[in-house]
Structure formats: C-alpha cells, structure tokens
MIBAVEX-146891 format. One line per field, with one value per residue (C-alpha): residue number from 1; x, z, y. Coordinates in nm, 3 decimals, decimal comma. Example, Ala and Ser with C-alpha at 12.3 -4.5 7.8 and 13.67 -1.06 7.14 Angstrom:
! residues 2
seq	(1/2)
u	(1,230/1,367)
w	(0,780/0,714)
v	(-0,450/-0,106)
***
This chain:
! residues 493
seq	(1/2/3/4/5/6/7/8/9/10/11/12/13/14/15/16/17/18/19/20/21/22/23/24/25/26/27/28/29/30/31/32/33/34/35/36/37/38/39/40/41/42/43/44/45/46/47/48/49/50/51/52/53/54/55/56/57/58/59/60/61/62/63/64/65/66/67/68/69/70/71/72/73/74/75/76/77/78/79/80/81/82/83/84/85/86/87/88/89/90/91/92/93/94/95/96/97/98/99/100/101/102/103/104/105/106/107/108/109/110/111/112/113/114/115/116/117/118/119/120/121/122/123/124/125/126/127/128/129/130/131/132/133/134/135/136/137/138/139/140/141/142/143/144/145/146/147/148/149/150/151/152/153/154/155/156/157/158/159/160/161/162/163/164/165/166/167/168/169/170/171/172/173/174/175/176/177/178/179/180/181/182/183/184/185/186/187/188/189/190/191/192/193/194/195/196/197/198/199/200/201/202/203/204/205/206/207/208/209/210/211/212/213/214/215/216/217/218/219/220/221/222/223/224/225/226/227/228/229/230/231/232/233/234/235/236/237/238/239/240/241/242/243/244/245/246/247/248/249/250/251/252/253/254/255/256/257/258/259/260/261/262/263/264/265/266/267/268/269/270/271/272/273/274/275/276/277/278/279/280/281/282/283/284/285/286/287/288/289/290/291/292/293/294/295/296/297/298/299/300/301/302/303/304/305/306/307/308/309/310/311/312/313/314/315/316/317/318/319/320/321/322/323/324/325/326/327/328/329/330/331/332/333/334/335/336/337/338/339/340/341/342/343/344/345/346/347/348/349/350/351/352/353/354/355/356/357/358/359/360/361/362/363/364/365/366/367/368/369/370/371/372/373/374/375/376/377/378/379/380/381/382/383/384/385/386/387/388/389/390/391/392/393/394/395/396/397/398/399/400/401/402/403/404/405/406/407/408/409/410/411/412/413/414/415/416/417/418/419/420/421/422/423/424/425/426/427/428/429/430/431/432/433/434/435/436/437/438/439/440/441/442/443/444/445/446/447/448/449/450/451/452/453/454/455/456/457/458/459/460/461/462/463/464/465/466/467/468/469/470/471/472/473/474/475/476/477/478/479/480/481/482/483/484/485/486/487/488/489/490/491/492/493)
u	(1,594/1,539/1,255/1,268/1,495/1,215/0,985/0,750/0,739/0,547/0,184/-0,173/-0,401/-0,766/-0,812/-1,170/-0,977/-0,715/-0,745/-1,014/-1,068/-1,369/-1,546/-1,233/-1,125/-1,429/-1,464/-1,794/-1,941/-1,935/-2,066/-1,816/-1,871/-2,227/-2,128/-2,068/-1,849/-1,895/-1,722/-1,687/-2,047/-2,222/-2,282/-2,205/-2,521/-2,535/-2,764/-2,922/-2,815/-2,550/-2,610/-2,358/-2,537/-2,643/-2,376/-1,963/-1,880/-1,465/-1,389/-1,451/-1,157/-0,929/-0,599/-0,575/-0,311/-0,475/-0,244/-0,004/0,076/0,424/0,527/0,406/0,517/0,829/0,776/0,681/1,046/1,202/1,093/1,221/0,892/0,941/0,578/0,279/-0,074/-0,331/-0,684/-0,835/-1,138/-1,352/-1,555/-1,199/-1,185/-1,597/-1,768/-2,089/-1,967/-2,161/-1,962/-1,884/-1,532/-1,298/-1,204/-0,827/-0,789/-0,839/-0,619/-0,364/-0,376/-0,286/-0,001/0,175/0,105/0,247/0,544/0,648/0,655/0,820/1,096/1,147/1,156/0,839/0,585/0,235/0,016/-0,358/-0,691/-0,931/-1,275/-1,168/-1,523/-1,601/-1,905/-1,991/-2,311/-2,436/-2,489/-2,786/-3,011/-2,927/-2,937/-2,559/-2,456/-2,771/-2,736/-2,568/-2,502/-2,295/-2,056/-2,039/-1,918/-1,678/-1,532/-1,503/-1,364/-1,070/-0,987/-0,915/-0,694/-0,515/-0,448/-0,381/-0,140/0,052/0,429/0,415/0,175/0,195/0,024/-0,335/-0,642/-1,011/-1,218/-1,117/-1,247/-1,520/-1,660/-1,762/-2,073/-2,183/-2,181/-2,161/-2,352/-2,327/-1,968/-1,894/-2,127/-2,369/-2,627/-2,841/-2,744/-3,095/-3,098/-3,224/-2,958/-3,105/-3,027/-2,670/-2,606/-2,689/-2,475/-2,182/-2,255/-2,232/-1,903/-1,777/-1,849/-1,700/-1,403/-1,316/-1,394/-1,101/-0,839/-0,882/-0,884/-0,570/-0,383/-0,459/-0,298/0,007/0,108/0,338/0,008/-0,079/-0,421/-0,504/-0,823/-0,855/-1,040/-1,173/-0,998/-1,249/-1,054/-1,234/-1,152/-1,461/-1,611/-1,497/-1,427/-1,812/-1,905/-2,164/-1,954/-1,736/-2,019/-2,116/-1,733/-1,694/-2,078/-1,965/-1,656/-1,806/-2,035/-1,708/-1,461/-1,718/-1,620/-1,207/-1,337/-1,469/-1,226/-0,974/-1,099/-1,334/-1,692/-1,939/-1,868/-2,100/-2,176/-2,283/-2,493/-2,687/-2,736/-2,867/-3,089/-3,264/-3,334/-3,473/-3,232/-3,184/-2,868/-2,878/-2,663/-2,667/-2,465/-2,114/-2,101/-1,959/-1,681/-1,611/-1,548/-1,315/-1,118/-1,060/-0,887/-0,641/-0,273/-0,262/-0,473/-0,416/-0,588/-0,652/-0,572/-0,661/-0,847/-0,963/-1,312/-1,442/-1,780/-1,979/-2,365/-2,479/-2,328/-2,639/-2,785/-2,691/-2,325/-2,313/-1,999/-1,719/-1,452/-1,643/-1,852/-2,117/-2,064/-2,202/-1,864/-1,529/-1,179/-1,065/-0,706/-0,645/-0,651/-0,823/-0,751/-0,888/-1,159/-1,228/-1,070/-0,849/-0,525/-0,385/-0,043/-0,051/-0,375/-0,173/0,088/-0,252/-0,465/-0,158/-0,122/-0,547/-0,506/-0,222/-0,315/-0,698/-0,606/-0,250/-0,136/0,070/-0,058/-0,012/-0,063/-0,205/-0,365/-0,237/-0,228/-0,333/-0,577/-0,505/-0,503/-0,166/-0,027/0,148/0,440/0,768/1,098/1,394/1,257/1,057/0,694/0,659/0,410/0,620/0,398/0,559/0,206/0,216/0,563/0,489/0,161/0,338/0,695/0,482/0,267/0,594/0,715/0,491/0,485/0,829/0,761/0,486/0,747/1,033/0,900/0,565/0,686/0,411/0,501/0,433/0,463/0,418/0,336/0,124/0,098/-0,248/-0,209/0,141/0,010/-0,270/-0,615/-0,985/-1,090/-1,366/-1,515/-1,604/-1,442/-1,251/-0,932/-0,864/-0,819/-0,459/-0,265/0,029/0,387/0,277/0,105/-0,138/-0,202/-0,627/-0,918/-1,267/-1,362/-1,099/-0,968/-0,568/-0,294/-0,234/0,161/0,272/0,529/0,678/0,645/0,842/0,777/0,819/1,228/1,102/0,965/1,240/1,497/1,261/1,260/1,652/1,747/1,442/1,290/1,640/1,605/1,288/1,429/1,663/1,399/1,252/1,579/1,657/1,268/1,379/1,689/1,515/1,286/1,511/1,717/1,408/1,310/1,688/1,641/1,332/1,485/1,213/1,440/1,510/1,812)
w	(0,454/0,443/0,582/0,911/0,910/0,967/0,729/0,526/0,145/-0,045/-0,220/-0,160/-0,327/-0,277/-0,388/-0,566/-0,772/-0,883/-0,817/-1,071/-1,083/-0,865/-0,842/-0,874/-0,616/-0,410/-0,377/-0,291/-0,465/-0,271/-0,279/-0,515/-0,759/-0,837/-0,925/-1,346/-1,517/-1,487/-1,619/-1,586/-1,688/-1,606/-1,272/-1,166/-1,154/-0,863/-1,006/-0,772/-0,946/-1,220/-1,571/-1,785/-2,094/-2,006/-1,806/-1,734/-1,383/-1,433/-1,043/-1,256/-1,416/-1,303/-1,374/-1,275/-0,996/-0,909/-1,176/-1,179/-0,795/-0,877/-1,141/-0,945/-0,621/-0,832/-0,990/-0,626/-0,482/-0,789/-0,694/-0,288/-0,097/0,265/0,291/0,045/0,188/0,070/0,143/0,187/0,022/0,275/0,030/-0,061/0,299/0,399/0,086/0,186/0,512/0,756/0,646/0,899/0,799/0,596/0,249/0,266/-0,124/-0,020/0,241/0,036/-0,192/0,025/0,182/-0,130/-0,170/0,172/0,197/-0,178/0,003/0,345/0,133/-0,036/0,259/0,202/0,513/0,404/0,568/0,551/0,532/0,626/0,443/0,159/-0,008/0,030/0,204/0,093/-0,089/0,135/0,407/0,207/0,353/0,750/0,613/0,606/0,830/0,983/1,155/1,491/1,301/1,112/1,368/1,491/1,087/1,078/1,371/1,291/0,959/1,136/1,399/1,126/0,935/1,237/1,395/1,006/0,992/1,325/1,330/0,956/0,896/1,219/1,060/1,045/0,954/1,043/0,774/0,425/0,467/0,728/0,719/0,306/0,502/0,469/0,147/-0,035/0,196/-0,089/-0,084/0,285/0,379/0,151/0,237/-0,059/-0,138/-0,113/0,261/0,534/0,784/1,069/0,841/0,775/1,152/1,214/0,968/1,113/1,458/1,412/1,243/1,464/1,754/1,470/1,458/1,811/1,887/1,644/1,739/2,089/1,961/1,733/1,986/2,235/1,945/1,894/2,112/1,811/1,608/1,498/1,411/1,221/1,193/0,799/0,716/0,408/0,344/0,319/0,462/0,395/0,431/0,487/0,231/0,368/0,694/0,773/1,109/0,919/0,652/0,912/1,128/0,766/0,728/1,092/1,027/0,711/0,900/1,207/0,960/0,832/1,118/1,366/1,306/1,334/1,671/1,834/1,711/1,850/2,129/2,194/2,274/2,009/2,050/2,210/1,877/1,688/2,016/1,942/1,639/1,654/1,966/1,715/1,458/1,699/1,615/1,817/1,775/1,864/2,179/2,396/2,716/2,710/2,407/2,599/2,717/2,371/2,252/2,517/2,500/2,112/2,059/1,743/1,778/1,481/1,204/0,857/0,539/0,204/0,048/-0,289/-0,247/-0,050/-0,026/0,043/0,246/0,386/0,476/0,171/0,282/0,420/0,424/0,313/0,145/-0,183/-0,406/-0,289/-0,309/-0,541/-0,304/-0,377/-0,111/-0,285/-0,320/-0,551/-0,484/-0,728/-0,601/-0,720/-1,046/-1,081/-1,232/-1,534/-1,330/-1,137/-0,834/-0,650/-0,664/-0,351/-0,177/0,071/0,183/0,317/0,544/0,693/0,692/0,865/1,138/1,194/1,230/1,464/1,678/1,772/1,796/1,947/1,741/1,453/1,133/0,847/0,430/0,266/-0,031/-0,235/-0,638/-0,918/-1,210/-1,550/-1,936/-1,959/-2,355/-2,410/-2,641/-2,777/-2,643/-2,724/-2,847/-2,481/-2,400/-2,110/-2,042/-1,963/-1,682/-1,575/-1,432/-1,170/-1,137/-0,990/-0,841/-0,610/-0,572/-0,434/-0,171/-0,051/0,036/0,237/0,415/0,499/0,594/0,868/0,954/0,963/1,051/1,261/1,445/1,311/1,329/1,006/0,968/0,610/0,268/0,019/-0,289/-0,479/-0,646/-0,762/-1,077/-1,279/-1,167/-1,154/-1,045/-0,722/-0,851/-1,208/-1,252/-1,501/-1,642/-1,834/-1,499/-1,446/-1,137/-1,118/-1,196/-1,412/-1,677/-1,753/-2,067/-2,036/-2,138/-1,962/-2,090/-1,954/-2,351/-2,404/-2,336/-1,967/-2,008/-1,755/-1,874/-1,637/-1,663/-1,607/-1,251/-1,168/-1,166/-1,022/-0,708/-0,697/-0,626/-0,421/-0,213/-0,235/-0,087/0,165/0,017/0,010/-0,398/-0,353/-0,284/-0,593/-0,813/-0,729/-0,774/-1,126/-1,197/-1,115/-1,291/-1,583/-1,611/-1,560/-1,859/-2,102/-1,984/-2,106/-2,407/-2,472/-2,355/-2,106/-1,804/-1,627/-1,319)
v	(2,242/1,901/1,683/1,444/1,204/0,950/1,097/0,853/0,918/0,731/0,704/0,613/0,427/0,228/-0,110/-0,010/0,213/-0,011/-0,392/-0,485/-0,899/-0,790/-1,097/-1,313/-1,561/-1,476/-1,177/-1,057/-0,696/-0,394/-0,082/0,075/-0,198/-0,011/0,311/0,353/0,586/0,966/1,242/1,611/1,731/1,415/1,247/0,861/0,675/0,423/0,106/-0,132/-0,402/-0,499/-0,390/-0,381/-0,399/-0,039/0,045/0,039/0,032/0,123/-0,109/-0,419/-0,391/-0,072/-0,116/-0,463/-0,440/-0,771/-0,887/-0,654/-0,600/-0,695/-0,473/-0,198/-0,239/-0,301/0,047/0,228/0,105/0,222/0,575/0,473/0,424/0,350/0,348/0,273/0,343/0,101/-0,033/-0,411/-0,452/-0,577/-0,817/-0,981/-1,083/-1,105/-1,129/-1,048/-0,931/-1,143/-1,434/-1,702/-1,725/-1,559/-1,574/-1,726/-1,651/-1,270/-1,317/-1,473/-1,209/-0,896/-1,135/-1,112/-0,763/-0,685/-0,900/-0,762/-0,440/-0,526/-0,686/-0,380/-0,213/-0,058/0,006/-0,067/0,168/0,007/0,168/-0,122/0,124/0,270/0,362/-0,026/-0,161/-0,556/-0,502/-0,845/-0,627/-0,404/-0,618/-0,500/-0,141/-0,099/0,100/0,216/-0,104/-0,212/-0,553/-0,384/-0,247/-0,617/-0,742/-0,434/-0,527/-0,901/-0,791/-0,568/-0,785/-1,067/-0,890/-0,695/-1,035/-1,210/-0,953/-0,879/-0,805/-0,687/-0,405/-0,105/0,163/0,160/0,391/0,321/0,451/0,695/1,031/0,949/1,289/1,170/1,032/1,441/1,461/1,119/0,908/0,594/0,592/0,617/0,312/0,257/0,526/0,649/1,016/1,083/0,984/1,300/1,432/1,176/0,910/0,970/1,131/0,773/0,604/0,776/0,749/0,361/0,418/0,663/0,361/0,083/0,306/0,328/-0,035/-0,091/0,134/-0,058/-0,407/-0,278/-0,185/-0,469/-0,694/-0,527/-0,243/-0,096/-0,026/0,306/0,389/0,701/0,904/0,975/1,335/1,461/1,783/2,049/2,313/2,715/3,066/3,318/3,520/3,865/4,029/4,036/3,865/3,724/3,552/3,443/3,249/3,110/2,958/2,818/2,640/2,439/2,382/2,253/2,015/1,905/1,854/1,708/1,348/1,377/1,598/1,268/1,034/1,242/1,357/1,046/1,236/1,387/1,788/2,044/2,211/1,901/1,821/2,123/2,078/1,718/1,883/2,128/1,889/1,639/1,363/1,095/0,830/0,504/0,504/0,263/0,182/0,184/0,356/0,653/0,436/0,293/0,605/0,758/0,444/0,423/0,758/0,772/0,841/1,058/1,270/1,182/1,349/1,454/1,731/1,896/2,196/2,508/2,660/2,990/3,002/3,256/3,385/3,215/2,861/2,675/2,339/1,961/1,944/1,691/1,599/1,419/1,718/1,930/2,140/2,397/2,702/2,974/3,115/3,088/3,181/3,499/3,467/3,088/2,892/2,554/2,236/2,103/1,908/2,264/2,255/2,519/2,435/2,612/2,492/2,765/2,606/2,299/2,475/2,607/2,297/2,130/2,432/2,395/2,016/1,985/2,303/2,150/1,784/1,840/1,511/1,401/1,448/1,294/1,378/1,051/1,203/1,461/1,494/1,621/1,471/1,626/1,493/1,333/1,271/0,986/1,023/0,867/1,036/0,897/0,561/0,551/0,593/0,884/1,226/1,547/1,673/1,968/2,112/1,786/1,845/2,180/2,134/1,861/2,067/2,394/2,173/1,978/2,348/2,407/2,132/2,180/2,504/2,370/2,124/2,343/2,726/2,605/2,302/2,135/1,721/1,605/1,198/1,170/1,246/0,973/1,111/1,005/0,839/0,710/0,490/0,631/0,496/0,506/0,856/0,825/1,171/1,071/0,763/0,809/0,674/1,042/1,250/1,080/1,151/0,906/0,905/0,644/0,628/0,321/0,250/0,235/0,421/0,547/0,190/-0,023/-0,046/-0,055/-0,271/-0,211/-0,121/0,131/0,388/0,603/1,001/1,289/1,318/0,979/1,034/1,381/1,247/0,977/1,251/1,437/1,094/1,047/1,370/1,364/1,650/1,870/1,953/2,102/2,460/2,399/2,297/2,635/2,841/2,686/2,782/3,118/3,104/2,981/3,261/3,517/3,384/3,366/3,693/3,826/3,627/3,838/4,154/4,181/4,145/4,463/4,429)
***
C-alpha cells in the first residue's frame, strides 16, 4: 500500500554536523564547536577552550555545506524531497547570544539555503536548537539561567518573523529529553552536573519552548511547531512485575519532557520525583500559563534503537543513544557502532507516541552509520550499501503498517542523514549514513566530492512511488533467495 498522499519524504540534518566555516561571516562558537573527535572505544572530550594543537574538533570544518549548500540541495531534489529538515545555528544569527542585533550575514546565509529549497519545491522544516548553545552565554550559566530563556526567545522570534510566509514547519529544541543524559549537548550543562542541575536546565527550556510555539503561531497562524524526542523507546526484561516497574521508571525519566510540551503541565510522576529529591525549579508566576498556552501541534522523533530495561535499570542515564540499562536484546542484531537495529520497534514507538499524546507524529531521524567503501563502477565513484538499503526498506514497512493497519497519522519521514556527515556520538566522518557519500576523513582530509550511493536512486524511487515499491523490494528479496537457494539445491517446495 502506498503512503499518504501528502506525505513528507525527505531528510534531516544539523547545521553543527555539516556547515563547517564556523567562525566565518560572524559566526559566534557554540557549544558543539568544543567537543573533539571520538570514536567507538574512546569518548569526545569537551575542552573549555580551543586547542587545536592538541585537539580536532570535526564542526570546524564538516562537510562544508557552507560552501556547498547548492550542490546538495541540488542532490536532495534529485532524490524528490518535498521537505528537508534542518537547524539554524543560533551563533550564525546571535553570536554570542545576548547580541543586540542580529547577524544579517547569518541571516543571509539560511535565505539562500531556504529559497534554493522552496524553488525546488522543497519544504524546509527548521529546528531552531540543534545541539547548539552560543558559547557567549557560559557566562549566565546557559541554561540554568532565566536570561537565557529571554536570548532564546529573542533568537526565535527573529528568525520566525525573518522568515514568515516561507518556512511553516517548525521544532523547538532536538531531542530535548538529551538534557538526561548529555547535559553539554542539550544546553551547555557539564555532564558532570547533579540531577537538580539539569531538572533545572530543562525546566527553563521546557518554559523557552512554550514561549515559542506561542509567539510562532501569533506570527503566522499556518505554523507548525513540533516537540522533537529522543527515541529511547524499551521493552522490560521479563514478565516479572519487578522488571516491568524497572522499564516504565527509565521510561518515565525519558518521556517526561514530550509529556509537558504536549500536554502543557509537568506530570504527576516527575512531581514526585522532584518532591523526594528535594528539588526545587525556578518557577515563577505565570509560568503555569506559559506552559498551557504553548502546546505543540505534533510529536516528531528519532529513531535508531530499542532498549531492554528492567530491576537492574537505576540511576543517572549518560550517552547520547548509547544507553547503559543493565540489559541487551538476544533477539536483535546491532550495528557496527552497537546499536539494535530493530524496525519492528518503530511501528511500536509510533503506536506509544500517538496513543498518549493523541497528535501527529512525525519521523525526522532515522539511519544507519556503517563503513561505506568507495569504489569505481562503471567508470563512476559510488558504495553498494545494500545493509542501508535494507535497514531503511524494513523501518519504512512498518511505518506503513502504523499508517495503514493502526491508523496511526504519520506526517513524515527525514531520513538522517541524507549526505554523509559528522556523527554527534563520536564524531566521526567513518560512521556514514547518507545516500551520499563525502569524500572526507575523521580529520576533515579529502577532496570534498560527493558521489552518490546505491541507495541514493533507492530512496529516489521509494520517493517517486510514495513508498508503493517497498513491498516489491521485499518480494524480489524473496524471490531472490528462493532462486539461490535452488541454485544450491537447498530449496525444498
């Protein structure tokens, strides 16, 4: 069956991850311009300051979209984007974020960006924080500060009005509920910081949020404003009551922040919780109010994984998709970077999502980072990736299945991300997800060309029949191993 007739296909991606030219026409540093290169066994290191005699920090250069924003975008409608989900980088606009006036170069630059897309018929679909705090506001405490609700909002309401009549869909902040579990890259908040301090953090941006959605849609009444969730979706351990209490905790730690920007008050169970460990926010009056009023319209998110939790799942959450619950799945396999790769996960996440909010939901993020070999086909450059081929066919199912079985209304699907980029986990150029491929290294080293892969014509004619080929891709799969089982006289009628 095929997908809405309105559905948006497209794919995400987040300015830190593939602008580079991050000091260039005045742009300010942020928060993600302090975090160096990881990889799989090692850790990003977060530096105070700039050091890049000891260190590489992989959002100085990226991919350089900065640069190349046309050939991509170019690339995107190629594949038949009607929508392309993208951030602002707040220190583009603000540099340091308390900035009198805004930066019209920054401004200049996303109004290429977006009228590129609008006049390829593409709908840009903007996240205004995507893992981007201006480091200028360190000195308030980020967003531990009240000031900084006031610089957010300034920030949003300039580019909301800047750009009125061409961009309609809008989400607050990426993955709020990252604020759990990595603190630095939600606002700025040392990962070391104590559950009052980042209960804090995100109460201010909880209030930032819903001051926004308000102001949004007193600017344009055809804006849409999303809430953006971190997917950590989990099954229990076992049938034990005790496992199962364990799962709906970590979920409750998890979920609490779509909860209020949905349903525009702070739930019961986090109201406990904050009772027993004697934390206090900073409300003040109105703040009730403000949050009633600046309810989203729908519920966007990521999606890459599943966990299992349990009894043994207790106590502060760290790593940005990574988590450590105690627990693994036997029934699923994993990614080269170690996470579950589990489409049947989706159809539920998307049944979970619509059934406790009761609003449409969306898919911005969904991908998957592997090696990708570059080689020479046919006197082209491309990667035959199969694996993302199927990793992204399998999940598509079952979203149509929620769609089509469930009822479920699904808006959207972003893939992450279209054109290789910097990884947030380790930040790496090596743990590729696009449907192209960049020529760069973990350094920033290589020429820059983009090549397209395998799946980029792949998702193109997933696009052009509005997800119809999907079931056919899957029957031919069939097919084909039926015939190389005959070929091997292993196939018994």
């Amino acid at each position: 069956m095929k997908f809405p007739k309105n559905f948006l296909w497209g794919g995400a991606t987040a300015a830190n991850q593939i602008e580079g030219a991050y000091l260039e026409d005045g742009k300010g540093l942020s928060t993600a311009d302090m975090i160096t290169l990881g990889s799989r066994k090692q850790k990003r290191v977060i530096s105070e300051t700039i050091d890049e005699d000891k260190y590489y920090y992989p959002t100085h250069n990226a991919i350089d979209f900065y640069h190349h924003y046309e050939e991509d975008i170019r690339l995107f409608a190629e594949m038949g984007f009607n929508v392309y989900r993208m951030s602002i980088a707040w220190s583009r606009i603000f540099p340091n974020g308390d900035d009198a006036e805004p930066n019209q170069k920054g401004l200049a630059f996303y109004d290429k960006v977006i009228d590129l897309c609008l006049s390829y018929g593409i709908k840009p679909l903007i996240t205004l924080s995507h893992f981007e705090t201006p480091m200028g506001l360190k000195k308030y405490g980020f967003w531990t500060s009240k000031k900084t609700i006031d610089f957010f909002v300034k920030y949003a309401t300039t580019v909301l009005e800047h750009f009125k009549g061409r961009v309609n869909y809008w989400l607050t902040f990426n993955e709020i509920n990252v604020m759990s579990t990595m603190p630095w890259n939600a606002g700025g908040i040392s990962l070391d910081a104590d559950q009052k301090t980042k209960d804090i953090a995100a109460y201010n941006q909880l209030i930032a949020s819903a001051k926004v959605v308000k102001i949004a849609h007193e600017i344009d009444a055809n804006n849409k404003i999303g809430a953006m969730y971190c997917g950590h979706f989990s099954y229990a351990n076992s049938a034990s009551p005790d496992d199962v209490q364990g799962n709906n905790n970590f979920q409750d730690k998890m979920i609490y922040y779509i909860d209020v920007q949905s349903r525009g008050y702070y739930p019961n169970y986090k109201l406990k919780e904050l009772e027993r460990l004697n934390i206090n926010l900073p409300k003040q009056t109105g703040d009730d109010e403000i949050l009633k009023a600046g309810t989203v319209d729908f519920i966007s998110f990521s999606y890459y994984m599943t966990h299992v939790c349990g009894s043994k799942t207790k106590g502060i959450f760290k790593g940005l998709n990574g988590l450590e619950t105690g627990y693994e799945n036997p029934y699923l396999e994993k990614s080269d970077w170690g996470w579950e790769i589990d489409p049947k996960g989706l159809r539920i996440a998307l049944n979970f999502l619509y059934d406790r909010y009761q609003k449409p939901v969306m898919v911005v993020e969904n991908g998957l980072g592997a090696e990708d070999n570059l080689i020479k086909k046919q006197g082209h450059y491309t990667v035959e990736d199969d694996y993302r081929i199927d990793y992204l066919r399998k999940h598509l199912l079952e979203i149509e299945k929620a769609i089509n079985i469930d009822g479920v209304p699904v808006m959207g699907y972003t893939a992450w991300g279209p054109i290789d980029l910097v990884a947030a986990s380790t930040g790496q150029m090596t743990k590729r997800y696009g449907f192209v491929y960049v020529d760069m290294d973990n350094f920033g080293r290589g020429t820059g060309n983009r090549y397209k892969k395998k799946s980029f014509n792949w998702y193109k004619n997933v696009i052009l029949s509005n997800g119809a080929n999907l079931e056919e891709d899957e029957v031919r799969n069939v097919l084909s191993l039926k015939r190389q089982n005959e070929l091997q006289g292993a196939y018994v009628k």
